[in-house]
Structure formats: C-alpha cells, structure tokens
C-alpha positions as CSV (number, residue, x, y, z in Angstrom):
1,X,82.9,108.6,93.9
2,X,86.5,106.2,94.1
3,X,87.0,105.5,90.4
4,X,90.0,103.5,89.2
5,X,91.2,103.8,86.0
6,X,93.1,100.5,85.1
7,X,95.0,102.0,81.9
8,X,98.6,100.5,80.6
9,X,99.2,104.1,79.0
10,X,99.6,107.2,81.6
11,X,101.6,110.3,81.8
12,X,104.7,111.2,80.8
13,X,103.6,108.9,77.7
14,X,103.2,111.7,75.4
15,X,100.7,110.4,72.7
16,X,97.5,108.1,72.4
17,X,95.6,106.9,74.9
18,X,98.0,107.9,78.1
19,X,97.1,112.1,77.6
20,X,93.5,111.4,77.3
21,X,93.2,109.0,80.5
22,X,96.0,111.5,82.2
23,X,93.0,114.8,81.0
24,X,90.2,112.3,82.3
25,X,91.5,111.3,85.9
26,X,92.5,114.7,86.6
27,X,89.5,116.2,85.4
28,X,87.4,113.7,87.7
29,X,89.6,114.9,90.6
30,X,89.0,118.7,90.4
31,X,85.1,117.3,90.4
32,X,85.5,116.1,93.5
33,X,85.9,112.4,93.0
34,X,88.7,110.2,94.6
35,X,91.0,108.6,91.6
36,X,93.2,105.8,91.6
37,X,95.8,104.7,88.2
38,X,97.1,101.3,88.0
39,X,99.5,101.6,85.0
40,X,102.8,100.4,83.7
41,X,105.9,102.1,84.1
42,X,106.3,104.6,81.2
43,X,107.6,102.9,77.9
44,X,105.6,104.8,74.9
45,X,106.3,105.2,72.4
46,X,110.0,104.2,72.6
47,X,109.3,100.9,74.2
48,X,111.9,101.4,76.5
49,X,111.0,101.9,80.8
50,X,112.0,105.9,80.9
51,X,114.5,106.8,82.6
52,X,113.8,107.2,86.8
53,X,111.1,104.2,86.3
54,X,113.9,101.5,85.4
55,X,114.8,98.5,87.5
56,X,111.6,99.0,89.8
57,X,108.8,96.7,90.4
58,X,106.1,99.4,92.0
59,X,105.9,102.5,92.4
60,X,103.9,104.9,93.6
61,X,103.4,108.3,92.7
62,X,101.2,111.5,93.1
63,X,99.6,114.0,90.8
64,X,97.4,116.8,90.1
65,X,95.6,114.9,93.3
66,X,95.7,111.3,91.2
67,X,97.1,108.5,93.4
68,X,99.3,106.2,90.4
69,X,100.2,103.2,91.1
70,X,102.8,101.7,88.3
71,X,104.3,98.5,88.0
72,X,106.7,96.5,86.1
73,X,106.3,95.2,82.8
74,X,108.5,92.8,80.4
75,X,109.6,95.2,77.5
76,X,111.8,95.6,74.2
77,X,112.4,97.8,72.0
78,X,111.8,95.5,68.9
79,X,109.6,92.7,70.6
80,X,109.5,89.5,68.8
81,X,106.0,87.8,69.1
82,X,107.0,86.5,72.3
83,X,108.0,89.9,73.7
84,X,104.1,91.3,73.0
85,X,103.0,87.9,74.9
86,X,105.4,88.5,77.9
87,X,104.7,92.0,77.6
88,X,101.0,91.5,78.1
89,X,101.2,88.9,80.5
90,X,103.6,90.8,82.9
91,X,101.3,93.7,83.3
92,X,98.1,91.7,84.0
93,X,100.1,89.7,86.3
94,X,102.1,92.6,88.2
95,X,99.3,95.1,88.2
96,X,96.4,93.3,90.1
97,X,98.3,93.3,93.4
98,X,98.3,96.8,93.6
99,X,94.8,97.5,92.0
100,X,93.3,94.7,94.7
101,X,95.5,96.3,98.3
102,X,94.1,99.8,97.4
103,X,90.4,101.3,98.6
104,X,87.8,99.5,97.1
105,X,86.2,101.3,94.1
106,X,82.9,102.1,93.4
107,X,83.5,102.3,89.2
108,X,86.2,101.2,87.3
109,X,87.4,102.4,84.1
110,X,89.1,99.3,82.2
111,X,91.1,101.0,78.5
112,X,91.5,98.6,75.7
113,X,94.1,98.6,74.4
114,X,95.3,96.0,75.8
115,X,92.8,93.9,75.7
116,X,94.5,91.4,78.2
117,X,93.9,93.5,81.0
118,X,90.1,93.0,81.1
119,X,91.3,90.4,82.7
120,X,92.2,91.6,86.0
121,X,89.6,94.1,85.9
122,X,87.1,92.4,85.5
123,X,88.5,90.1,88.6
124,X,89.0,93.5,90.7
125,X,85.0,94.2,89.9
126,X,83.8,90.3,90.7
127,X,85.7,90.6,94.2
128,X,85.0,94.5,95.0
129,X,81.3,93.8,94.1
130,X,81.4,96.8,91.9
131,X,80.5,98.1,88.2
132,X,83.6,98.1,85.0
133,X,83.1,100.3,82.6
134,X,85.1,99.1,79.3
135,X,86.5,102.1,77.0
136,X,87.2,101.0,74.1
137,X,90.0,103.2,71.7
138,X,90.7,100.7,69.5
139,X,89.0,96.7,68.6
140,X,91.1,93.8,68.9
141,X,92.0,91.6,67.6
142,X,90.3,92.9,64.4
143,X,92.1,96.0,64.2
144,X,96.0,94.4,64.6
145,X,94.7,91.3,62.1
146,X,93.8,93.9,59.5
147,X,97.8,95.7,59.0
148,X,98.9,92.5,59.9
149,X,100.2,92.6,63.1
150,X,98.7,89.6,64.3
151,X,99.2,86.7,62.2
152,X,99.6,83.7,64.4
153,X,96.3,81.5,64.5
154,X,96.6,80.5,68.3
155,X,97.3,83.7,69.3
156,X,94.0,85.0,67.2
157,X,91.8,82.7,69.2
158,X,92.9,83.8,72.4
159,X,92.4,87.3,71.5
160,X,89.0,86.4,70.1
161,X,88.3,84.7,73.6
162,X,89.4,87.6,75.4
163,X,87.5,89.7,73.2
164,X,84.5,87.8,74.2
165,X,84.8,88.3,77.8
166,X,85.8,91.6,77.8
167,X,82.3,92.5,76.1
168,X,80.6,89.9,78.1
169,X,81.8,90.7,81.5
170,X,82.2,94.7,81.4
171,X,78.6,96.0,82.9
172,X,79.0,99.5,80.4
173,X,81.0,99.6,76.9
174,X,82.4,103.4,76.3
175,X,83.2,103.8,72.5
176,X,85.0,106.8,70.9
177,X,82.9,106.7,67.3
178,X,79.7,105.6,65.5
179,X,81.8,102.9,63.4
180,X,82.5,100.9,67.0
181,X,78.8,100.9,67.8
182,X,78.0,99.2,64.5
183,X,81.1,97.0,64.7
184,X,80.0,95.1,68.6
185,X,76.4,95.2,67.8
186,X,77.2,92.8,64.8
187,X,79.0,90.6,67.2
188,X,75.6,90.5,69.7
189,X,76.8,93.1,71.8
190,X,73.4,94.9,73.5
191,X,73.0,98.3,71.7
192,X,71.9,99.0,75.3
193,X,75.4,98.0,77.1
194,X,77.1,100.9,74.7
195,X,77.4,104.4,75.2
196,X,79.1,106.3,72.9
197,X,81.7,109.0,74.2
198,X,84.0,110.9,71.8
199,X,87.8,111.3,72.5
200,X,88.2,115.0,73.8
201,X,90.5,117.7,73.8
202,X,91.4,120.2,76.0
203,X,90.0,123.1,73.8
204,X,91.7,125.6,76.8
205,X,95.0,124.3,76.9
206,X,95.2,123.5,72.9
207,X,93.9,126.4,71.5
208,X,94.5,128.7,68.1
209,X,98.4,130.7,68.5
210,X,99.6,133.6,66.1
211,X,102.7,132.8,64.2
212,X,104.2,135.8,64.4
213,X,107.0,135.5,67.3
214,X,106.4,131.5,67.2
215,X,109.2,129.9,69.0
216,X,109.0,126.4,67.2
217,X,109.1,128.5,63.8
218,X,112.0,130.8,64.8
219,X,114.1,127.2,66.7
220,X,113.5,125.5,63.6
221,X,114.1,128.1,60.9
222,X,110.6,127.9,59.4
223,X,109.6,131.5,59.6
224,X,108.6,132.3,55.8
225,X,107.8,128.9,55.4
226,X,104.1,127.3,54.5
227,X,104.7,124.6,57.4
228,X,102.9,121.0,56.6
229,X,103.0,119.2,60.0
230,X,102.8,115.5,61.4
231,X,102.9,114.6,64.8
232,X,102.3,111.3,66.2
233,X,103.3,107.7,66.0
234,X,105.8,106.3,63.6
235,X,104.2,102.3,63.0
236,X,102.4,100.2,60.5
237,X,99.4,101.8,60.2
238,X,100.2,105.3,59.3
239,X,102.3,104.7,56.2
240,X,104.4,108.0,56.5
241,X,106.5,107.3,53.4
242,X,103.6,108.4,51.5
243,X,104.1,111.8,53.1
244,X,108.1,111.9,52.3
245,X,107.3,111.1,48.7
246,X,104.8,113.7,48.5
247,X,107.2,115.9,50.1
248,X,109.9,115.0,47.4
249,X,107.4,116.1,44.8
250,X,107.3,119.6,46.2
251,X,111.0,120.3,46.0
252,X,110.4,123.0,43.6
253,X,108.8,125.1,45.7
254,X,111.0,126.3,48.0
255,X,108.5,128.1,50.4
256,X,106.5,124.9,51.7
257,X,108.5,122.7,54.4
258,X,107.2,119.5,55.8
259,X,107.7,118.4,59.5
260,X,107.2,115.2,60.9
261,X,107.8,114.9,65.0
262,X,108.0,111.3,66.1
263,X,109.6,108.7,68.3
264,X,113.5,108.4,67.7
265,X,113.4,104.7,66.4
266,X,111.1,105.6,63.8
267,X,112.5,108.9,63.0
268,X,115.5,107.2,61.7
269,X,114.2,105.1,59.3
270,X,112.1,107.5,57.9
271,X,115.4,109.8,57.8
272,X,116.9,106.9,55.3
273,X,114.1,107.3,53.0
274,X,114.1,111.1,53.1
275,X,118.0,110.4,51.8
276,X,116.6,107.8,49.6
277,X,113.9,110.4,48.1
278,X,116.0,113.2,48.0
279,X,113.2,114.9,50.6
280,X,115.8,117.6,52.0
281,X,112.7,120.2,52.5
282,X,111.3,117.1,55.6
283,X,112.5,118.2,59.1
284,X,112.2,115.3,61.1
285,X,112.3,116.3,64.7
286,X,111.8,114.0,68.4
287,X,108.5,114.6,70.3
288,X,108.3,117.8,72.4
289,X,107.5,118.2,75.6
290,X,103.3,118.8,76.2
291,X,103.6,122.0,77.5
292,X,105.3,123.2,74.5
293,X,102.8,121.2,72.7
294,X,100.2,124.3,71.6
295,X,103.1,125.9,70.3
296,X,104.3,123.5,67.7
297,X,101.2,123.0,66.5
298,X,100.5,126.8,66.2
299,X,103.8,126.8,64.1
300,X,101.9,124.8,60.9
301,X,99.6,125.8,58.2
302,X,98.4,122.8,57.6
303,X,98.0,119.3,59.9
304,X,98.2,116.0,58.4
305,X,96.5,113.1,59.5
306,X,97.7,109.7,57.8
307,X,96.6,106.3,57.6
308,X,97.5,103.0,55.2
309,X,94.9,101.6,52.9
310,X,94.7,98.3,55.3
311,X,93.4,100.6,58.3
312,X,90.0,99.3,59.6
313,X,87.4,101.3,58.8
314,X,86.8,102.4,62.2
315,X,89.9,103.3,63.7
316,X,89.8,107.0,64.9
317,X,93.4,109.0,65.5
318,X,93.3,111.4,68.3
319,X,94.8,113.9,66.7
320,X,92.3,114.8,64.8
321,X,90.7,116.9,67.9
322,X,94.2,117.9,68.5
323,X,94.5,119.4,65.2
324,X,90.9,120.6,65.2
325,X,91.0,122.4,68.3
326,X,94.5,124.3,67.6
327,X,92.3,126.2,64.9
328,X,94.5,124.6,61.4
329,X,93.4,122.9,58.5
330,X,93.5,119.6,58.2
331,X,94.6,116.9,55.7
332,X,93.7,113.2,56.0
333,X,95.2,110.9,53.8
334,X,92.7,107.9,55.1
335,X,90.3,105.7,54.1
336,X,87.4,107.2,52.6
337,X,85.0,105.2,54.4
338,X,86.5,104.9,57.3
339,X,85.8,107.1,60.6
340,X,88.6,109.2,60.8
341,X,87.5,110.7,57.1
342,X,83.7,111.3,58.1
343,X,84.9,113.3,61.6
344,X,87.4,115.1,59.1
345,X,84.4,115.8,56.7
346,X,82.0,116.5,59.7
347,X,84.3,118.9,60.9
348,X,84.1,121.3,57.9
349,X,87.6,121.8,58.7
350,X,89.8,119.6,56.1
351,X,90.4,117.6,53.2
352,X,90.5,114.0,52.7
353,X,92.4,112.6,50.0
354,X,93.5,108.7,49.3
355,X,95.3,107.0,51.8
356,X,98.7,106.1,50.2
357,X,98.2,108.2,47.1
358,X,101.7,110.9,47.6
359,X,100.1,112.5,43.9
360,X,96.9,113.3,45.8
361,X,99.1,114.5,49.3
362,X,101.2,116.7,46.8
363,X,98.6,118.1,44.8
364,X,96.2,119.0,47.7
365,X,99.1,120.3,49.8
366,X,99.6,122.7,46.6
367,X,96.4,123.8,46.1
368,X,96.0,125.1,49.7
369,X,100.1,126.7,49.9
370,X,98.1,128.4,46.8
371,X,95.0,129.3,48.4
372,X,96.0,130.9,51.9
373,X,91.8,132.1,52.4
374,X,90.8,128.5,51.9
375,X,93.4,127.7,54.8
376,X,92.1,130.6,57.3
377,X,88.6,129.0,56.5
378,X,89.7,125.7,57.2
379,X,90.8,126.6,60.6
380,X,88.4,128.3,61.4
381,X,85.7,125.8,60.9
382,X,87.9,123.5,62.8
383,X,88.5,125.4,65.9
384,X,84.8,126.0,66.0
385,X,83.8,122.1,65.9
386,X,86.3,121.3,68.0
387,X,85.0,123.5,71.0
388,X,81.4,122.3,69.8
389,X,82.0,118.8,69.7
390,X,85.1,117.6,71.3
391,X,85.1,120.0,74.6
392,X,86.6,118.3,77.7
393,X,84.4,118.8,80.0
394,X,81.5,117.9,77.6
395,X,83.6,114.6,77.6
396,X,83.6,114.7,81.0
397,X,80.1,115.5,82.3
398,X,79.1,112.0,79.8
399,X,81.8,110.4,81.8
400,X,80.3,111.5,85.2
401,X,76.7,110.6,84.0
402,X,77.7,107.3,83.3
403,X,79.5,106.0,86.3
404,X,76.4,107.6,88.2
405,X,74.1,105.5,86.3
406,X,76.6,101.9,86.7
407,X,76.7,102.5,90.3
408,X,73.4,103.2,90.8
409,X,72.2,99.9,88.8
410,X,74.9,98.2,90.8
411,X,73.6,99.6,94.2
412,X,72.0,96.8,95.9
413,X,68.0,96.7,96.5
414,X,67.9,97.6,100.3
415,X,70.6,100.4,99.6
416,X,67.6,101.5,96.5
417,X,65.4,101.3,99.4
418,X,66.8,103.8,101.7
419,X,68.8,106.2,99.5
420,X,64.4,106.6,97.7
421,X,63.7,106.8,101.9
422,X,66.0,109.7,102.6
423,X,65.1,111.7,99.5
C-alpha cells in the first residue's frame, strides 16, 4: 500500500507522539508498504524550529526508506493564545501543498493532536477519493479544557466543531485505551467506526540492561545509589513539584537519588523549586539522545509516572510501555480512576498512589528502596506485560489489518467485482 501519515510530531522530536509515528512508518516500510510524512519542522518539546530546519519553508528528507516532507510552522517559545492559533493555522495551511503534489494514497493516517489538521486530511481523502484513518492520542478540546489550557469560549466552540468533523469525516477512529472508546461513543460516535489500538513499544530496542558497568550511572555519579527516575515532558499536566517535594522528604536517606530528564525551559523552573525545597539529592538533567535511551532507563530502580489531579480520566502517558518494557518498577502518582492507573494495575508491574500527594510519593518510594525483592518482582512482571501486550509489531500487524479493511470498503464496486474474479 501508499500510506501517508499526516502527523505534526516526527523524528528528531524525542518524546510523545513523534517516536511512535517515527516506530510506525518505519515499521510499515520494512513490510513492504510505500510511506509518506507530512510534518512540521522539528520544535518539541522546546518549541523552538531545531537547529538545521530554521528559516526554511519545505523540506524534504529521507529515512529508514520514509519519504518526509516538513514544512514551516508559526512558533514561540512561550506562545500567547494567539501563538497556539497561528501555530495551528500555519501548519494546516503550509502542509497541504505538499501532502496534495505527492503520489496519491491509498490510506491515510491523520494523528490528533492537533486536531486542526483533520482539516486538510480529511480534504486530501475527499480529493484522492481515498479512506483517513483518525488516531486519536489524546481528546480535544476536552482534555486541554480540563488543566485549563483552553479557557477562551470562542476558541472552545471551534474546537468543539472541529471535533465534530474530525469524528464525522474520518472513515476509521484508532484509539490508544478503553477510556477513549467509552468517551466518543457518548458523543454518538458508532462503536463500529472505532478500533482500539494500544500505543506500542519497541520491546527489542527498549529492553531490560544490568546496572553493573551502566554508563548513565557511572556519568552521573549514581552508582550506589537507589535511582528514582522521570523522563518526559515538563507542562501542566504532570505536576512534577509533587515529585521534588517528595524528594525533599527523603533527604535523610542518603542512598536514594531522584532524576528528572526534561526539556531545558522546564528544567529550570523546576531547578528554582529544588533550591526553594532544599531537594539537593534531584539531578535534573536535558533529554538524551534515543539511542542512549535504553541505557538511562536501565540506570533506575524505580520509574515514575506523574499526573495532576485535574488530568482527564482517560489520558494515557506513553511511557508507561517505555517503562514497562525496560523491565523496572513503576510508580504512578495518577488519578485513580483514570487509564493510566488501570494499565499501571493491569500491568502487575507498579504502584499507584494519589496524584499530587508528595507524603504518598515519599512513603511508597521508601517502602520499595526498603524492599529491593518487591522491586525485582515489579520489573519482572512489567517486562513480561510489556512484551505480552504492548509488542510493536503486535501494534503493527492491527495497523496493517486495518488499512486493509478501509481500503477494501473504500474499493469501488467494479474493482470488488474483478479483484472476487481473479481470485
């Protein structure tokens, strides 16, 4: 098949959405099929065009057999509401000239967030006569209404619009979890129209490391040390100040050491409140490259996972298959009844505690520097669910079964006719 993937998140964008899609379209291209990326020029987490991608309108680029094709978008680094808008509005605008030139398709793969672009794709599919597959990773606006990121009331009915249409027009909805199902089938969405696909991990290339002779643990002088580690993004909805306070409460023990690797920006305001705390046993640390990426994580004892209280129920972190599948225990400071805690649960391979609570963070954190056979069973349960549950190319056969089915419904009847004639 020609699949195009229209995702604003791509490689070198280390986190979220932009490994998974980067996994996905490579993935589809050792199986044979033909893949095309329209994305933006690389700004995540940073919100800053990287460096080698600035002060270009297109460009075109070539990997693992992937045919990318970025283009500009309107971005700062602490966007006002009218820098989202703009940001938003450039892509959908400068992205569909590119996506429309190229081969015609026979599936596309639309990602959400953002939502805006189910625009253009869903334009590209009208004009190209062919299927688009919506993957949903997170729901908007619901999701940025709850932590408050969206406030303004004209800007929530266009969302809600969009919303709409993005349901309404896509011809298959791909969710990550159980909690989206339930969410779009109250809003008349066809149980049908939704398949359910879980985010995956590459259970070959993140996989369980010794510690002894750990290069993260020797760089980073943490040999000796019970390591507690978070990686991911620094923003509203994970609330890591919870984790520096619970980190403050552990002073005493000398032997456990927190990490927390993030984007710059947010690195140094949490740095300020390690100061403000008097957390001098947190190393906060910038992202490191992927390949290194098995490594770090190899270098903790313990992963955490961290949401606020105001996180909707359904939202689902990534990195819980990362942390799954590099064979550690986990502990998620979430939502009890939200998704993330029930794939924690599920897992058999962590503990949930309550979101915001740094008392609860301390004291579980304690219990397991004190218990290190409750932490080998941990990971052990959690490498094995992850390879059960969250495999790649488990994620990827589904993916493959499902753009065979679109296409095929899509197919018209005289094409039916003689594809039944030939078999």
């Amino acid at each position: 098949m020609r699949i195009l993937i229209y995702s604003y998140n791509y490689y070198p964008e280390p986190i979220g959405i932009a490994p998974l899609m980067t996994e996905l379209a490579e993935g589809l291209v050792k199986r044979g099929h033909e893949v095309r990326v329209i994305t933006a020029m690389p700004n995540y987490p940073e919100r800053q065009i990287y460096e080698g991608y600035r002060g270009k309108w297109y460009l075109t680029e070539y990997k693992k057999g992937v045919k990318i094709q970025r283009s500009y978008v309107w971005i700062r680094p602490q966007p006002k509401l009218l820098d989202r808008i703009l940001l938003d509005a450039s892509f959908v605008a400068t992205s569909f000239l590119p996506a429309l030139l190229g081969w015609r398709p026979d599936v596309i793969l639309s990602t959400s967030p953002s939502l805006p672009v189910c625009v253009p794709a869903a334009l590209l599919g009208w004009l190209r006569a062919c299927p688009v597959v919506l993957n949903l990773q997170d729901i908007l606006p619901e999701a940025a209404i709850h932590v408050g990121l969206l406030k303004n009331k004209w800007l929530i009915k266009v969302f809600s619009v969009l919303e709409k249409f993005a349901y309404k027009s896509a011809t298959k909805i791909s969710v990550i979890a159980d909690g989206f199902v339930d969410n779009l089938v109250s809003k008349g969405v066809a149980p049908e129209k939704i398949e359910q696909i879980p985010n995956w991990v590459d259970v070959n290339f993140i996989r369980p490391l010794p510690q002894v002779n750990n290069a993260f643990r020797e760089e980073h002088n943490l040999n000796g040390k019970f390591v507690v580690l978070y990686s991911g993004n620094i923003a509203l909805t994970q609330g890591l100040e919870t984790v520096i306070k619970a980190a403050a409460m552990l002073r005493h023990v000398p032997d456990i050491a927190f990490v927390i690797v993030g984007e710059a920006k947010g690195l140094q305001r949490l740095q300020q409140y390690c100061l403000d705390c008097g957390a001098d046993n947190v190393l906060l640390l910038p992202f490191q490259p992927r390949e290194h990426l098995p490594e770090m994580l190899a270098a903790a004892d313990v992963g955490l996972v961290v949401q606020k209280k105001n996180v909707i129920s359904f939202n689902m972190p990534s990195k819980i298959q990362v942390l799954l599948a590099s064979g550690r225990a986990l502990i998620a400071s979430v939502p009890s009844n939200g998704t993330a805690a029930k794939a924690v649960r599920q897992s058999g391979g962590g503990i949930v505690v309550a979101p915001e609570d740094a008392a609860a963070l301390a004291m579980a954190t304690l219990n397991l520097y004190k218990h290190p056979e409750k932490v080998k069973t941990l990971g052990y349960n959690s490498r094995k669910y992850a390879t059960e549950q969250y495999a790649f190319e488990q994620a990827l056969n589904q993916y493959e079964q499902l753009f065979n089915s679109v296409t095929a419904e899509s197919q018209p009847m005289d094409a039916k006719v003689v594809s039944k004639q030939e078999v």
